[in-house]
N, CA, C and O atoms as CSV, one atom per row, in Angstrom:
chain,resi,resn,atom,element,x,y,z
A,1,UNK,N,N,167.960,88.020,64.715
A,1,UNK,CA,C,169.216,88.113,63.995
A,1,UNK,C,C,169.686,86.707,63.628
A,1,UNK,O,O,169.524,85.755,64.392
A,2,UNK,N,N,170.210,86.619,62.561
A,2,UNK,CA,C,170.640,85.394,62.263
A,2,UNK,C,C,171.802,84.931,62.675
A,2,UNK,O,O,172.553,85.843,62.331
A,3,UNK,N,N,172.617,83.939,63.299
A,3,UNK,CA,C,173.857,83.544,63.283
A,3,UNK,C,C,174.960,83.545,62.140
A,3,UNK,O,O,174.625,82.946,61.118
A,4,UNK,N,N,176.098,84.065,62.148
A,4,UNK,CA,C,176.868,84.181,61.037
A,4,UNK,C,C,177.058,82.627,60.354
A,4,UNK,O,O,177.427,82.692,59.181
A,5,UNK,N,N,176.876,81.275,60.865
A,5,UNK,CA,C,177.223,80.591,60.483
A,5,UNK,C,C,176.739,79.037,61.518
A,5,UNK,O,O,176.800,78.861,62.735
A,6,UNK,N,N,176.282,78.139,60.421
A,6,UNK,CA,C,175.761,76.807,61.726
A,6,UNK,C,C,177.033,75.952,61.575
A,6,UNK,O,O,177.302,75.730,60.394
A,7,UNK,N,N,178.025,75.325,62.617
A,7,UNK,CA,C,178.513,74.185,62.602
A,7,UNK,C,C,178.116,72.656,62.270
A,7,UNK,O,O,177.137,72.128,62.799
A,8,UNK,N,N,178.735,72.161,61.591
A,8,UNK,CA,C,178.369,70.653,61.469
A,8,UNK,C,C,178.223,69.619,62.916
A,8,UNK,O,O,177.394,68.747,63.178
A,9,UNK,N,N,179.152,70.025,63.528
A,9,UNK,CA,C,179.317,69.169,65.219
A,9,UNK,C,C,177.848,69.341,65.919
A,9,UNK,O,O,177.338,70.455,65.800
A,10,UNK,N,N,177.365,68.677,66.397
A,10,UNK,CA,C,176.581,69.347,67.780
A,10,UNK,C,C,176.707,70.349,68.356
A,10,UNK,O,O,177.772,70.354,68.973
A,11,UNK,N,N,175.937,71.550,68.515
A,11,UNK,CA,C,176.163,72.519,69.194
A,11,UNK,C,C,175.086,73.111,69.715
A,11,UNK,O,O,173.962,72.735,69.384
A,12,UNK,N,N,175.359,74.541,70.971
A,12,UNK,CA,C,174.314,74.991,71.506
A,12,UNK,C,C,174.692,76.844,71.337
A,12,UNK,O,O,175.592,77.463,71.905
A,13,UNK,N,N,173.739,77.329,70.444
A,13,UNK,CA,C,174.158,79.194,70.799
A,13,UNK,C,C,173.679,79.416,71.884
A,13,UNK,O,O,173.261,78.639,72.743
A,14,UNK,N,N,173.769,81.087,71.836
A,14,UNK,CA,C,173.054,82.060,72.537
A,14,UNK,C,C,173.623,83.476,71.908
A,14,UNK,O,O,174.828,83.676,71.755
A,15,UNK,N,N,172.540,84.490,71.542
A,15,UNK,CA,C,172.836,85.445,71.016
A,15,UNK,C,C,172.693,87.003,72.260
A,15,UNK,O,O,171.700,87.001,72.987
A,16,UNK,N,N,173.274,87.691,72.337
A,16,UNK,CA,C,173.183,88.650,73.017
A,16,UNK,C,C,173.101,90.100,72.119
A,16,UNK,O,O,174.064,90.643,71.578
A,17,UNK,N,N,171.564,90.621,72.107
A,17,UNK,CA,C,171.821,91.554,71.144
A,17,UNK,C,C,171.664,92.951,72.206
A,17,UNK,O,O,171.135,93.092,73.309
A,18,UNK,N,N,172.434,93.926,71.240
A,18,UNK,CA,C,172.770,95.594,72.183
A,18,UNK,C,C,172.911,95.440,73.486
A,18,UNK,O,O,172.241,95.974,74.370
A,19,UNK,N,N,173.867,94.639,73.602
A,19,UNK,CA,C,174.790,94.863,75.284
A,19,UNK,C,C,175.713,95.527,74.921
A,19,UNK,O,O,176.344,95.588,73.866
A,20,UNK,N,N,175.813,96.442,76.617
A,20,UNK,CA,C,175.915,97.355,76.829
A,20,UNK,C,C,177.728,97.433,76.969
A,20,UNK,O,O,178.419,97.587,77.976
A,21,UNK,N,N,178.076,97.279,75.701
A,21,UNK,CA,C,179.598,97.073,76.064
A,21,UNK,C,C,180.167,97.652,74.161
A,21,UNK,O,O,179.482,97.944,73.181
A,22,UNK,N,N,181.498,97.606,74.344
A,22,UNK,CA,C,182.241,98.702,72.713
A,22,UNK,C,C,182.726,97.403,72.044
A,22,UNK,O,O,183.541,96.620,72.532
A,23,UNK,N,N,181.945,97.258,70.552
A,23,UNK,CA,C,182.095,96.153,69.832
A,23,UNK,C,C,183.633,95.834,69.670
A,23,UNK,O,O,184.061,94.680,69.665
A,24,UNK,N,N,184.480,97.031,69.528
A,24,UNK,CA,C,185.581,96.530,69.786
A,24,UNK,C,C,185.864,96.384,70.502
A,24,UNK,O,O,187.023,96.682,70.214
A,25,UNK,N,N,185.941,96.022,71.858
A,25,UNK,CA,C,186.382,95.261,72.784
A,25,UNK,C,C,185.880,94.359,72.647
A,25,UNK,O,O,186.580,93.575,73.288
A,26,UNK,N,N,184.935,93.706,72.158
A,26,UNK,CA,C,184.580,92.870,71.994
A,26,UNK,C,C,184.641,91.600,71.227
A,26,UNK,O,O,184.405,90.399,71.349
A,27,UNK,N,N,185.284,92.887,69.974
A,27,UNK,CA,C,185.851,91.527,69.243
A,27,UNK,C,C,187.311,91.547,69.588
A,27,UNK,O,O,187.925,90.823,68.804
A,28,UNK,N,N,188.083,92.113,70.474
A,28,UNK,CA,C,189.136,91.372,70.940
A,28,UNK,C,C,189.085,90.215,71.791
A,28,UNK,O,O,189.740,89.197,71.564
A,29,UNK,N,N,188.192,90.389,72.920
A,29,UNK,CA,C,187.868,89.296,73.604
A,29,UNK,C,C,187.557,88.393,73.170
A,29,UNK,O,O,188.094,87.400,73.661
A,30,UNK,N,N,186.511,88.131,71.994
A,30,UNK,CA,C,186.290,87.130,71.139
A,30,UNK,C,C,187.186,86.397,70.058
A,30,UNK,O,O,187.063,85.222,69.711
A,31,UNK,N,N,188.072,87.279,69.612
A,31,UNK,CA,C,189.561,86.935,69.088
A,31,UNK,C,C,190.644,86.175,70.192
A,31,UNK,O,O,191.725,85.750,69.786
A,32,UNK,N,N,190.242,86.057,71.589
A,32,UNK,CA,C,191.137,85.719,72.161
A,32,UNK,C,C,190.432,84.413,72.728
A,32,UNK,O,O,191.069,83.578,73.371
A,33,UNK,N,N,189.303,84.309,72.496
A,33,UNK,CA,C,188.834,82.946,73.423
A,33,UNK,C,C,187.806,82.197,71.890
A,33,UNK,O,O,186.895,81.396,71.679
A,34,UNK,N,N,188.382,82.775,71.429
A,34,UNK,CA,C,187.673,81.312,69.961
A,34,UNK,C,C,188.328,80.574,69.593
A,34,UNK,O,O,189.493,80.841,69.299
A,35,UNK,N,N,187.789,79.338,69.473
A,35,UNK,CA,C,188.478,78.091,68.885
A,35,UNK,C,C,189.244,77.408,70.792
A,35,UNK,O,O,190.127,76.556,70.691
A,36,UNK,N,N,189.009,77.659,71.644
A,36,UNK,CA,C,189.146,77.314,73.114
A,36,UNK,C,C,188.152,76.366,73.402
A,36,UNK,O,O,187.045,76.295,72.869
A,37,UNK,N,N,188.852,75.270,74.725
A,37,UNK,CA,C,187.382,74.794,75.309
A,37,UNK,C,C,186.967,75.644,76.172
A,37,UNK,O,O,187.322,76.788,76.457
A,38,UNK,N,N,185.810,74.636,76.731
A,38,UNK,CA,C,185.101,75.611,77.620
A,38,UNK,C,C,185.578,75.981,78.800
A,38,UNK,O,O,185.401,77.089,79.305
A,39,UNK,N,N,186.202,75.062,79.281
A,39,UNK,CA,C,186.786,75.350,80.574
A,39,UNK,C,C,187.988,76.117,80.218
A,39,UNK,O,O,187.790,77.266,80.616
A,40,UNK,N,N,188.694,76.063,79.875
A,40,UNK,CA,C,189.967,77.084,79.380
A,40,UNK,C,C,188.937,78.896,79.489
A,40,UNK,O,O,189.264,79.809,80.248
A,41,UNK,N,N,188.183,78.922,78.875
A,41,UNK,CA,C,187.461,80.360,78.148
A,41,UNK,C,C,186.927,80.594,79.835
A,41,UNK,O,O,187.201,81.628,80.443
A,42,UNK,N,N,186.256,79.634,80.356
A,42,UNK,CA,C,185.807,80.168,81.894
A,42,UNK,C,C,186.797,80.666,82.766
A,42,UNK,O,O,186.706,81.612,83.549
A,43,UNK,N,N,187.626,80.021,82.571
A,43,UNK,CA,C,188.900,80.665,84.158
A,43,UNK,C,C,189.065,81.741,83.091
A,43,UNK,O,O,188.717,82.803,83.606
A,44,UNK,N,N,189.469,81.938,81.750
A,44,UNK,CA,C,190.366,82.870,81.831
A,44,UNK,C,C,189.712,83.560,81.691
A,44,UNK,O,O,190.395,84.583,81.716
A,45,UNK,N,N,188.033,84.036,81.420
A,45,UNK,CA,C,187.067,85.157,81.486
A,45,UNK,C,C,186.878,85.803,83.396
A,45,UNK,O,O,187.000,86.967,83.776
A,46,UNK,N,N,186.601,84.732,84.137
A,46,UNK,CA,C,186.898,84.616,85.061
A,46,UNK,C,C,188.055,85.343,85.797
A,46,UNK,O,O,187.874,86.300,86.551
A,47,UNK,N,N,189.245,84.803,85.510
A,47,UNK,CA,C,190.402,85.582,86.298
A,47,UNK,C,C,190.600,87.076,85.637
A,47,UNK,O,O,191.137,87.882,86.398
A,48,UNK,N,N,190.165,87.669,84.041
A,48,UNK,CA,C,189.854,88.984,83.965
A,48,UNK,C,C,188.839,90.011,84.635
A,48,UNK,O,O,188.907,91.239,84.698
A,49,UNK,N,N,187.985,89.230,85.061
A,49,UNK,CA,C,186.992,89.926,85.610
A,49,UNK,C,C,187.418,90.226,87.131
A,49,UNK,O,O,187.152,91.361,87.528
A,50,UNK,N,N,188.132,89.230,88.152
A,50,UNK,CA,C,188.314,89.408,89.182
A,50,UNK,C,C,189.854,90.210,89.021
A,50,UNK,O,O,190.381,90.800,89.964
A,51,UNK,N,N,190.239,90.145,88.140
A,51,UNK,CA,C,191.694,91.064,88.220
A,51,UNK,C,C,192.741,90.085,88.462
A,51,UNK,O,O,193.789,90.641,88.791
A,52,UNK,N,N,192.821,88.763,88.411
A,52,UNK,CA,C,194.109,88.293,88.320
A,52,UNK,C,C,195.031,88.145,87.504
A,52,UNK,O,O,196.248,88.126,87.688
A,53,UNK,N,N,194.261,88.009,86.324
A,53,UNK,CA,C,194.984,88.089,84.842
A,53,UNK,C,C,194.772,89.184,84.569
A,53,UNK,O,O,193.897,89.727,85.243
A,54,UNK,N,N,195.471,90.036,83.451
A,54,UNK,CA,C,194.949,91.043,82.449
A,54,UNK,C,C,195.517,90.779,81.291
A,54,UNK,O,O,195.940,89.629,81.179
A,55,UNK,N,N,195.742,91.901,79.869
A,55,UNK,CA,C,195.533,91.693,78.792
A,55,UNK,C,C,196.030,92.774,78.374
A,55,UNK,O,O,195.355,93.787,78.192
A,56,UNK,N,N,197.514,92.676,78.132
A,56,UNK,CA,C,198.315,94.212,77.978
A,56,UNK,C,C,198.270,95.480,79.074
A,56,UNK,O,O,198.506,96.673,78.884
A,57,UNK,N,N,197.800,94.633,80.530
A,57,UNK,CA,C,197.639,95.739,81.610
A,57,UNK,C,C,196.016,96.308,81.238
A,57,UNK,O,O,195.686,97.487,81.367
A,58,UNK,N,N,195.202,95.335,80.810
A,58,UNK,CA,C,193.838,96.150,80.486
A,58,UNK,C,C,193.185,94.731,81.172
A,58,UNK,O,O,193.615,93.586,81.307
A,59,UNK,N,N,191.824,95.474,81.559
A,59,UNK,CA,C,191.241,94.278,82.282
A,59,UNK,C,C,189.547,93.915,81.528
A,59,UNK,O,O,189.080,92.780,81.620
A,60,UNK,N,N,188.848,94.953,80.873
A,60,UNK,CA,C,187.669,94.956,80.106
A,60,UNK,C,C,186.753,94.409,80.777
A,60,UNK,O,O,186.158,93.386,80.440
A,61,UNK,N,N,186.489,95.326,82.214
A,61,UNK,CA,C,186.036,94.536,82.905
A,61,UNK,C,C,184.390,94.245,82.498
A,61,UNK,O,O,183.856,93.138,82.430
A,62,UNK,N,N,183.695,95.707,82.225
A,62,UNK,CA,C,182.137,95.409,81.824
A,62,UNK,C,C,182.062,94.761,80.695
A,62,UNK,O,O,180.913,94.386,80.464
A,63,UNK,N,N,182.962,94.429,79.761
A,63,UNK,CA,C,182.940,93.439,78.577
A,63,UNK,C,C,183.259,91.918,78.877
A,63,UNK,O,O,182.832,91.005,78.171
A,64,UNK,N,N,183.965,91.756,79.870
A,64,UNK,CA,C,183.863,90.296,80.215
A,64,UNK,C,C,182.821,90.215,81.470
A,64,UNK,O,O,183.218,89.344,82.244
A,65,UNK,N,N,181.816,90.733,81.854
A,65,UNK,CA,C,181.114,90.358,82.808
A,65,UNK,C,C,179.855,90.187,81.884
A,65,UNK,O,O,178.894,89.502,82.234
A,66,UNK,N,N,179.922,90.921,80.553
A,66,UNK,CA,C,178.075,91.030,79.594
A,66,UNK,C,C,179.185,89.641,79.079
A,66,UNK,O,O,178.843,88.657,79.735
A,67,UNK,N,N,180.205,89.339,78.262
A,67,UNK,CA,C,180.985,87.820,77.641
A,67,UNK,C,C,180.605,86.511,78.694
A,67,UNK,O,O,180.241,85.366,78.424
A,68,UNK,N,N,180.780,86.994,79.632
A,68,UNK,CA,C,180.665,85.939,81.140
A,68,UNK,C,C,179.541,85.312,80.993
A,68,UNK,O,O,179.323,84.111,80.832
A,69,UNK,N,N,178.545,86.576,81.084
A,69,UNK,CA,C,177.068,86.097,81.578
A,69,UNK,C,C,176.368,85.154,80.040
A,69,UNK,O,O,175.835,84.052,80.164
A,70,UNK,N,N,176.499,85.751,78.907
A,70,UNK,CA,C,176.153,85.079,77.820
A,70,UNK,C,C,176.833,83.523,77.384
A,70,UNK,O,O,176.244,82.697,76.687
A,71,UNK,N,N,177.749,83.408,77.775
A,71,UNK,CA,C,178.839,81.611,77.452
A,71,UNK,C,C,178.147,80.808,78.891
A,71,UNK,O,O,178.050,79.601,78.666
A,72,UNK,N,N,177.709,81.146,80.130
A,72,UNK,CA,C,177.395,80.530,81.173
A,72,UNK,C,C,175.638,80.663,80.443
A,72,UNK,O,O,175.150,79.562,80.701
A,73,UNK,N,N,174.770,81.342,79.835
A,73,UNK,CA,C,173.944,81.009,79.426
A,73,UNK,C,C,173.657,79.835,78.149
A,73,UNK,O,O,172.691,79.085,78.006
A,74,UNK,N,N,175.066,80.023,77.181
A,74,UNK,CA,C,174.931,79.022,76.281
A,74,UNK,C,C,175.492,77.863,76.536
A,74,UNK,O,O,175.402,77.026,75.638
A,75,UNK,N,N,176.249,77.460,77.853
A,75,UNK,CA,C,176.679,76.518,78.692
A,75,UNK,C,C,175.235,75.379,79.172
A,75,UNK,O,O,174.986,74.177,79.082
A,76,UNK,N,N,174.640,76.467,79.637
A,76,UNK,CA,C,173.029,76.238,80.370
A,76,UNK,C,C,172.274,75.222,79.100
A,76,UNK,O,O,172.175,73.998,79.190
A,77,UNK,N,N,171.764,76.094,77.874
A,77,UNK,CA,C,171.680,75.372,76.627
A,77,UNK,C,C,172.143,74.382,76.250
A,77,UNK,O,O,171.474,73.381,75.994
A,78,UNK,N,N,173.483,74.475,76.132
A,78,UNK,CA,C,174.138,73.120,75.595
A,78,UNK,C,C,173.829,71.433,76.700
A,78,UNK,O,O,173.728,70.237,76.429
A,79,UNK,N,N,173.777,72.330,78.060
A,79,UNK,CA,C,173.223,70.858,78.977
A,79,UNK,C,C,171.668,70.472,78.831
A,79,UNK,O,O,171.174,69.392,79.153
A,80,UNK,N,N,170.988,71.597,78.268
A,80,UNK,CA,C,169.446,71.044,78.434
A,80,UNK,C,C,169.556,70.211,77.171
A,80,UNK,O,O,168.751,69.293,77.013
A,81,UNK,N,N,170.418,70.439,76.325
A,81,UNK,CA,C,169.935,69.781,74.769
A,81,UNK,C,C,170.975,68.669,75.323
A,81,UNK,O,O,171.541,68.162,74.355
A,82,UNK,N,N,171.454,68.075,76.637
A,82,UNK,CA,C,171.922,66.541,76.616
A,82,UNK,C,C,173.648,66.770,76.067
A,82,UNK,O,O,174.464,65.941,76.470
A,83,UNK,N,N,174.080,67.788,75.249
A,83,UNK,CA,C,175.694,67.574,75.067
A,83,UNK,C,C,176.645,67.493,75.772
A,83,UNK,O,O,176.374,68.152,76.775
A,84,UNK,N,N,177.787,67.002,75.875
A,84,UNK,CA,C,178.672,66.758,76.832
A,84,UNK,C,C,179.568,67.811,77.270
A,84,UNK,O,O,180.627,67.608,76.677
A,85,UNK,N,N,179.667,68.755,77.953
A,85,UNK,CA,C,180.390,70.192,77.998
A,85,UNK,C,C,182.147,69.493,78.283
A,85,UNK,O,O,182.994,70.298,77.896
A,86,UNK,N,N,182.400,68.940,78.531
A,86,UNK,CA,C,183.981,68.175,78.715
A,86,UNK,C,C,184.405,68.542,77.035
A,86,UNK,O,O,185.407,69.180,76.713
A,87,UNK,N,N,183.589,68.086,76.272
A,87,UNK,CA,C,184.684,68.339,74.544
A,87,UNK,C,C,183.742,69.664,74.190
A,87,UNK,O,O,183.180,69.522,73.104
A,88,UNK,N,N,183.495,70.699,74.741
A,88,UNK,CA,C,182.842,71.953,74.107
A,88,UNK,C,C,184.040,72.683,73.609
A,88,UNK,O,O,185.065,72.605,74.285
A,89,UNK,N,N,184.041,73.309,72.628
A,89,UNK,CA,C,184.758,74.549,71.944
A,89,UNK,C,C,183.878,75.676,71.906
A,89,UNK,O,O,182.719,75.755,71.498
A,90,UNK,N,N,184.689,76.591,72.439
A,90,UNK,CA,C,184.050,78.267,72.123
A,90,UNK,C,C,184.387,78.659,70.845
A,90,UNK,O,O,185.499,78.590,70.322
A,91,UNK,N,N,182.810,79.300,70.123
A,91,UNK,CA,C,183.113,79.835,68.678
A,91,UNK,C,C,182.070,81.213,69.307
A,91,UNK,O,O,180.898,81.231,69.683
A,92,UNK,N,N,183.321,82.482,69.183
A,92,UNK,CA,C,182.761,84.001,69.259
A,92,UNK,C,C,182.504,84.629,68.229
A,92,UNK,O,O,182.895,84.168,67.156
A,93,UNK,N,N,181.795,85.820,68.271
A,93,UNK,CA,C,181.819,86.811,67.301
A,93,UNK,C,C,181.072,88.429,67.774
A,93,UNK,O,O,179.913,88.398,68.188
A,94,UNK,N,N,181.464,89.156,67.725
A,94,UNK,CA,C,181.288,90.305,68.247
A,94,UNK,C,C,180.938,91.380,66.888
A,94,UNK,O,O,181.769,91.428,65.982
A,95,UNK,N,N,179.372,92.429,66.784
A,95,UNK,CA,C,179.435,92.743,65.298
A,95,UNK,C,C,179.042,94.038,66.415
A,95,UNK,O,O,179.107,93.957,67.641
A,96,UNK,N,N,178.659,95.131,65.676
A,96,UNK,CA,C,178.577,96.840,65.799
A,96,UNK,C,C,176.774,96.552,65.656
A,96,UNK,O,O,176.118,95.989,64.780
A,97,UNK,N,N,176.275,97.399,67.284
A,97,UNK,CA,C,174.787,97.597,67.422
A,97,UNK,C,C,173.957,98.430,67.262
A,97,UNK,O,O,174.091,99.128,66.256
A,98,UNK,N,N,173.168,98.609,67.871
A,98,UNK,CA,C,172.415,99.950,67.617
A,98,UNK,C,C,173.159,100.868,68.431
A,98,UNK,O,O,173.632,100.450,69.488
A,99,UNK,N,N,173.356,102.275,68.022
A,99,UNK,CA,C,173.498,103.173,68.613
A,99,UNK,C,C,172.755,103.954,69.701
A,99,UNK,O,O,172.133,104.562,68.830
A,100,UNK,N,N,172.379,104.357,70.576
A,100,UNK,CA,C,171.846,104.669,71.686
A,100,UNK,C,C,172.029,106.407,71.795
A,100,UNK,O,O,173.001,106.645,72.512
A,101,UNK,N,N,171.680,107.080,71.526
A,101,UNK,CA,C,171.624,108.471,72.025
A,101,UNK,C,C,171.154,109.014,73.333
A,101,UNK,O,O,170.009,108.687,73.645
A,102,UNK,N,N,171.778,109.740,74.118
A,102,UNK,CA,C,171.804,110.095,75.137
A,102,UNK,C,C,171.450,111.682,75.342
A,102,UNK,O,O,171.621,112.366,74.333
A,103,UNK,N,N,171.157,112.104,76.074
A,103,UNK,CA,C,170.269,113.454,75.679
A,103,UNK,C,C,171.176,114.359,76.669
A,103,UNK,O,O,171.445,113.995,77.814
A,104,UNK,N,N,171.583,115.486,76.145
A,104,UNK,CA,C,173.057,116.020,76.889
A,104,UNK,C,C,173.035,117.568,77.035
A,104,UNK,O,O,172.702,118.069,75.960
A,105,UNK,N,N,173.233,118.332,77.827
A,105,UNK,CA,C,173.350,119.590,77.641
A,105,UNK,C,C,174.327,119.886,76.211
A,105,UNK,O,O,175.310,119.192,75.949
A,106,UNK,N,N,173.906,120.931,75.435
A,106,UNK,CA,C,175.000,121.171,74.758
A,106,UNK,C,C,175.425,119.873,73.842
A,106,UNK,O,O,176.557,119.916,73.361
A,107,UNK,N,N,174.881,119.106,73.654
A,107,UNK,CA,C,175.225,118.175,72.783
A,107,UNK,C,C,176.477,117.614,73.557
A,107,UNK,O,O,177.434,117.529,72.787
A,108,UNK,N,N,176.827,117.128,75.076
A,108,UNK,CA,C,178.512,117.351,75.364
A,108,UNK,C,C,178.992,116.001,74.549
A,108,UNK,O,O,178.698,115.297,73.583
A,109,UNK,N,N,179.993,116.150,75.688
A,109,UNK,CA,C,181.181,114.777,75.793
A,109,UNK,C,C,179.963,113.455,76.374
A,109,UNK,O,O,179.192,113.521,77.332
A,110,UNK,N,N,180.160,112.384,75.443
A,110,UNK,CA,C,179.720,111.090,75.801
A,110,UNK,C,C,177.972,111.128,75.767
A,110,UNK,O,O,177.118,110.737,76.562
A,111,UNK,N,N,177.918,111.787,74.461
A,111,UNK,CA,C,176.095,111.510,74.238
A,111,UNK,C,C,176.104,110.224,73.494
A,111,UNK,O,O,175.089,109.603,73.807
A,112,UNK,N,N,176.675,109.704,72.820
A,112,UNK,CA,C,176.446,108.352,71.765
A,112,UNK,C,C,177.047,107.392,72.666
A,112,UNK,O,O,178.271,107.442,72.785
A,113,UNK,N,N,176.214,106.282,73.506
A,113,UNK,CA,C,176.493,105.552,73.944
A,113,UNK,C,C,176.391,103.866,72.968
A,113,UNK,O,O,175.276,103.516,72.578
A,114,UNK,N,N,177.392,103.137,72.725
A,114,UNK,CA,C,177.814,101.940,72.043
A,114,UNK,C,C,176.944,100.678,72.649
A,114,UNK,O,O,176.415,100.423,73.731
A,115,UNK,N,N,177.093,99.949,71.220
A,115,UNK,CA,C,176.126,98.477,72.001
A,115,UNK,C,C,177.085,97.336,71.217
A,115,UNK,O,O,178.205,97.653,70.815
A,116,UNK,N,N,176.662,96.276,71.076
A,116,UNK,CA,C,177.484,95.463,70.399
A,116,UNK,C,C,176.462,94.120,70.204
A,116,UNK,O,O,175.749,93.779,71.148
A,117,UNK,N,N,176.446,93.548,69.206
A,117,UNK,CA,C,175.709,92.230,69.196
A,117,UNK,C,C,176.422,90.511,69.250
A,117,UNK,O,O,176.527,89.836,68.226
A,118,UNK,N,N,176.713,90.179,70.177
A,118,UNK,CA,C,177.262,89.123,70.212
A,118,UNK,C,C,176.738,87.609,69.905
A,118,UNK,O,O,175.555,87.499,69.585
A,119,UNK,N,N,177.488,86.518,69.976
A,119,UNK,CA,C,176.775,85.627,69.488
A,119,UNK,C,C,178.169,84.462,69.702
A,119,UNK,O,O,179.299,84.342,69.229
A,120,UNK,N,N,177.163,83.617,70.870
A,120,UNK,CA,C,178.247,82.454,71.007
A,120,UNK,C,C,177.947,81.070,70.529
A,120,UNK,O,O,176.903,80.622,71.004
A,121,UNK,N,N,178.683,80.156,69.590
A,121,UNK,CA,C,178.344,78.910,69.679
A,121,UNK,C,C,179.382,77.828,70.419
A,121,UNK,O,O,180.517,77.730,69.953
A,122,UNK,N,N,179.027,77.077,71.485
A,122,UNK,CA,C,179.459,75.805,71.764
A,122,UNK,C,C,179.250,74.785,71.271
A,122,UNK,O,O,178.306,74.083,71.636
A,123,UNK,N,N,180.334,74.336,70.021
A,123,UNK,CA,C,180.389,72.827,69.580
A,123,UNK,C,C,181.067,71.948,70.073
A,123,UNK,O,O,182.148,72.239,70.584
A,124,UNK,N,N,180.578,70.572,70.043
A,124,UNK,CA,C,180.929,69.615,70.601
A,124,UNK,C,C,182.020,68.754,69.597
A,124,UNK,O,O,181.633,67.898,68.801
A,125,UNK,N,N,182.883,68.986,69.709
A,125,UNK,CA,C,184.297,68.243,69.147
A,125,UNK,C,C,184.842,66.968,69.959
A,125,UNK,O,O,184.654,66.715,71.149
A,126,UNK,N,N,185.686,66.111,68.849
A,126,UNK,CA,C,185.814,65.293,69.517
A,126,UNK,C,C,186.422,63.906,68.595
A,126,UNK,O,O,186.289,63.935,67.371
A,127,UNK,N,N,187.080,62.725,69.254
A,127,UNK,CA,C,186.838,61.664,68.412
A,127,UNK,C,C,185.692,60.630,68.210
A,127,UNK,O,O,185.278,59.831,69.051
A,128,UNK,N,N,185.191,60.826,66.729
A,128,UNK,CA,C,184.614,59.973,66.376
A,128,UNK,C,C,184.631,58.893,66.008
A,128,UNK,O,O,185.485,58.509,65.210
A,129,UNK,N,N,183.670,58.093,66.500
A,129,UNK,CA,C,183.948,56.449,66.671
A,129,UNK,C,C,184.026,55.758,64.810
A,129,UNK,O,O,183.060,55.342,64.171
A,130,UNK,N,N,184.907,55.808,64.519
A,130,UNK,CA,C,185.126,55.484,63.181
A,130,UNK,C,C,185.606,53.836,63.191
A,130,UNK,O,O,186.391,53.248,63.934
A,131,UNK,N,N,184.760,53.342,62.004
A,131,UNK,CA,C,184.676,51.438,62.195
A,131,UNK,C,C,186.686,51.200,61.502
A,131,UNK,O,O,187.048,51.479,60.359
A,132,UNK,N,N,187.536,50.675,62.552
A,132,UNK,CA,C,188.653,50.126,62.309
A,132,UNK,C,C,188.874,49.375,60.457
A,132,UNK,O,O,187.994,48.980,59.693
A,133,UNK,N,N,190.454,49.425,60.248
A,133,UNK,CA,C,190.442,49.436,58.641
A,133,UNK,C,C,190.525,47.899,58.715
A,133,UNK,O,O,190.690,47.526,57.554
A,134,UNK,N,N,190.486,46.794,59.568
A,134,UNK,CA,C,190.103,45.313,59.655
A,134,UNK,C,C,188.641,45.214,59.555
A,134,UNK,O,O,188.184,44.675,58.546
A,135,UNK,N,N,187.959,45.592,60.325
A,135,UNK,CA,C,186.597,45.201,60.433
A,135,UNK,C,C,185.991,46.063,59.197
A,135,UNK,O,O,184.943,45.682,58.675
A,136,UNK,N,N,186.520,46.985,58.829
A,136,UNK,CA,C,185.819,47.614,57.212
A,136,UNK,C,C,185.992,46.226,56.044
A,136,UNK,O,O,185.173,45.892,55.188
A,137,UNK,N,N,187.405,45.556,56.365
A,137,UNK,CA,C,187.692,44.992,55.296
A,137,UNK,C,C,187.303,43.139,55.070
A,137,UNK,O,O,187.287,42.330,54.142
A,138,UNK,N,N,187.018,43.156,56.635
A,138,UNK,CA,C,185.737,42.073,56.979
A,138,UNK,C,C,184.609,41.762,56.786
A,138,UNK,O,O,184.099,40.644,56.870
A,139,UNK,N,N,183.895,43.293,56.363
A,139,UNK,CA,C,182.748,43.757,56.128
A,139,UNK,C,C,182.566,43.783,54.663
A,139,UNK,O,O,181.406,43.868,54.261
A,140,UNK,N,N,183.713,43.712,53.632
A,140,UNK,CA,C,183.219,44.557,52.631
A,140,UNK,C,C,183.870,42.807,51.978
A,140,UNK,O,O,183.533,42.901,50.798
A,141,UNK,N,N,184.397,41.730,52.082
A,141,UNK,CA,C,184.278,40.306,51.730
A,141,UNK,C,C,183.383,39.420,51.732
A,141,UNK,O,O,183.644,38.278,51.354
């Protein structure tokens, strides 16, 4: 699958395809922790999962434990490729997966089980070392 989009900054994905979680929940969670650093997005994925925080009295818990496990994998990434996780930003996105059929007496209640395809990038933001408007104008005499 392709990524919706590459950043200019340094960055590290990880894609999670047909986990086992309801795309919409998913893209709420991802509506709520994009454009965050990293450490901000960890506690507060974190304190949903253990129940200290919630989210209108909702806790989403199997959606932030498949969110959890995929940002601590593209965390993993972003250190092997050398980037500095201190200026990381979370960029989410949550799209609609394959459908899963479930084989049911009677066709019942809860044969179409949901997937979701996710996809995280951590870019590295930050200030860039830009040459001072003296030494530009030192340079250019």
């Amino acid at each position: 699958m392709p990524y919706t989009f590459a950043p200019e900054e340094k960055h590290a994905k990880a894609y999670g395809s047909n986990l086992r979680m309801s795309p919409k929940k998913g893209a709420i969670l991802c509506n709520m922790i994009r454009r965050k650093k990293l450490s901000v997005v960890k506690k507060m994925l974190e304190d949903l999962y253990s129940g200290k925080r919630s989210m209108k009295g909702k806790y989403y818990s199997k959606t932030v434990k498949e969110m959890l496990d995929l940002l601590l994998s593209c965390e993993k990434n972003a250190v092997s490729q050398g980037l500095d996780t201190t200026k990381m930003f979370v960029l989410a996105s949550s799209h609609k997966g394959t459908m899963f059929r479930r084989r049911r007496r009677k066709s019942g209640f809860g044969a179409i089980m949901k997937t979701a395809n996710v996809e995280m990038i951590l870019a590295e933001r930050g200030r860039q070392s830009r040459p001072s408007q003296k030494k530009y104008l030192q340079q250019k005499r």
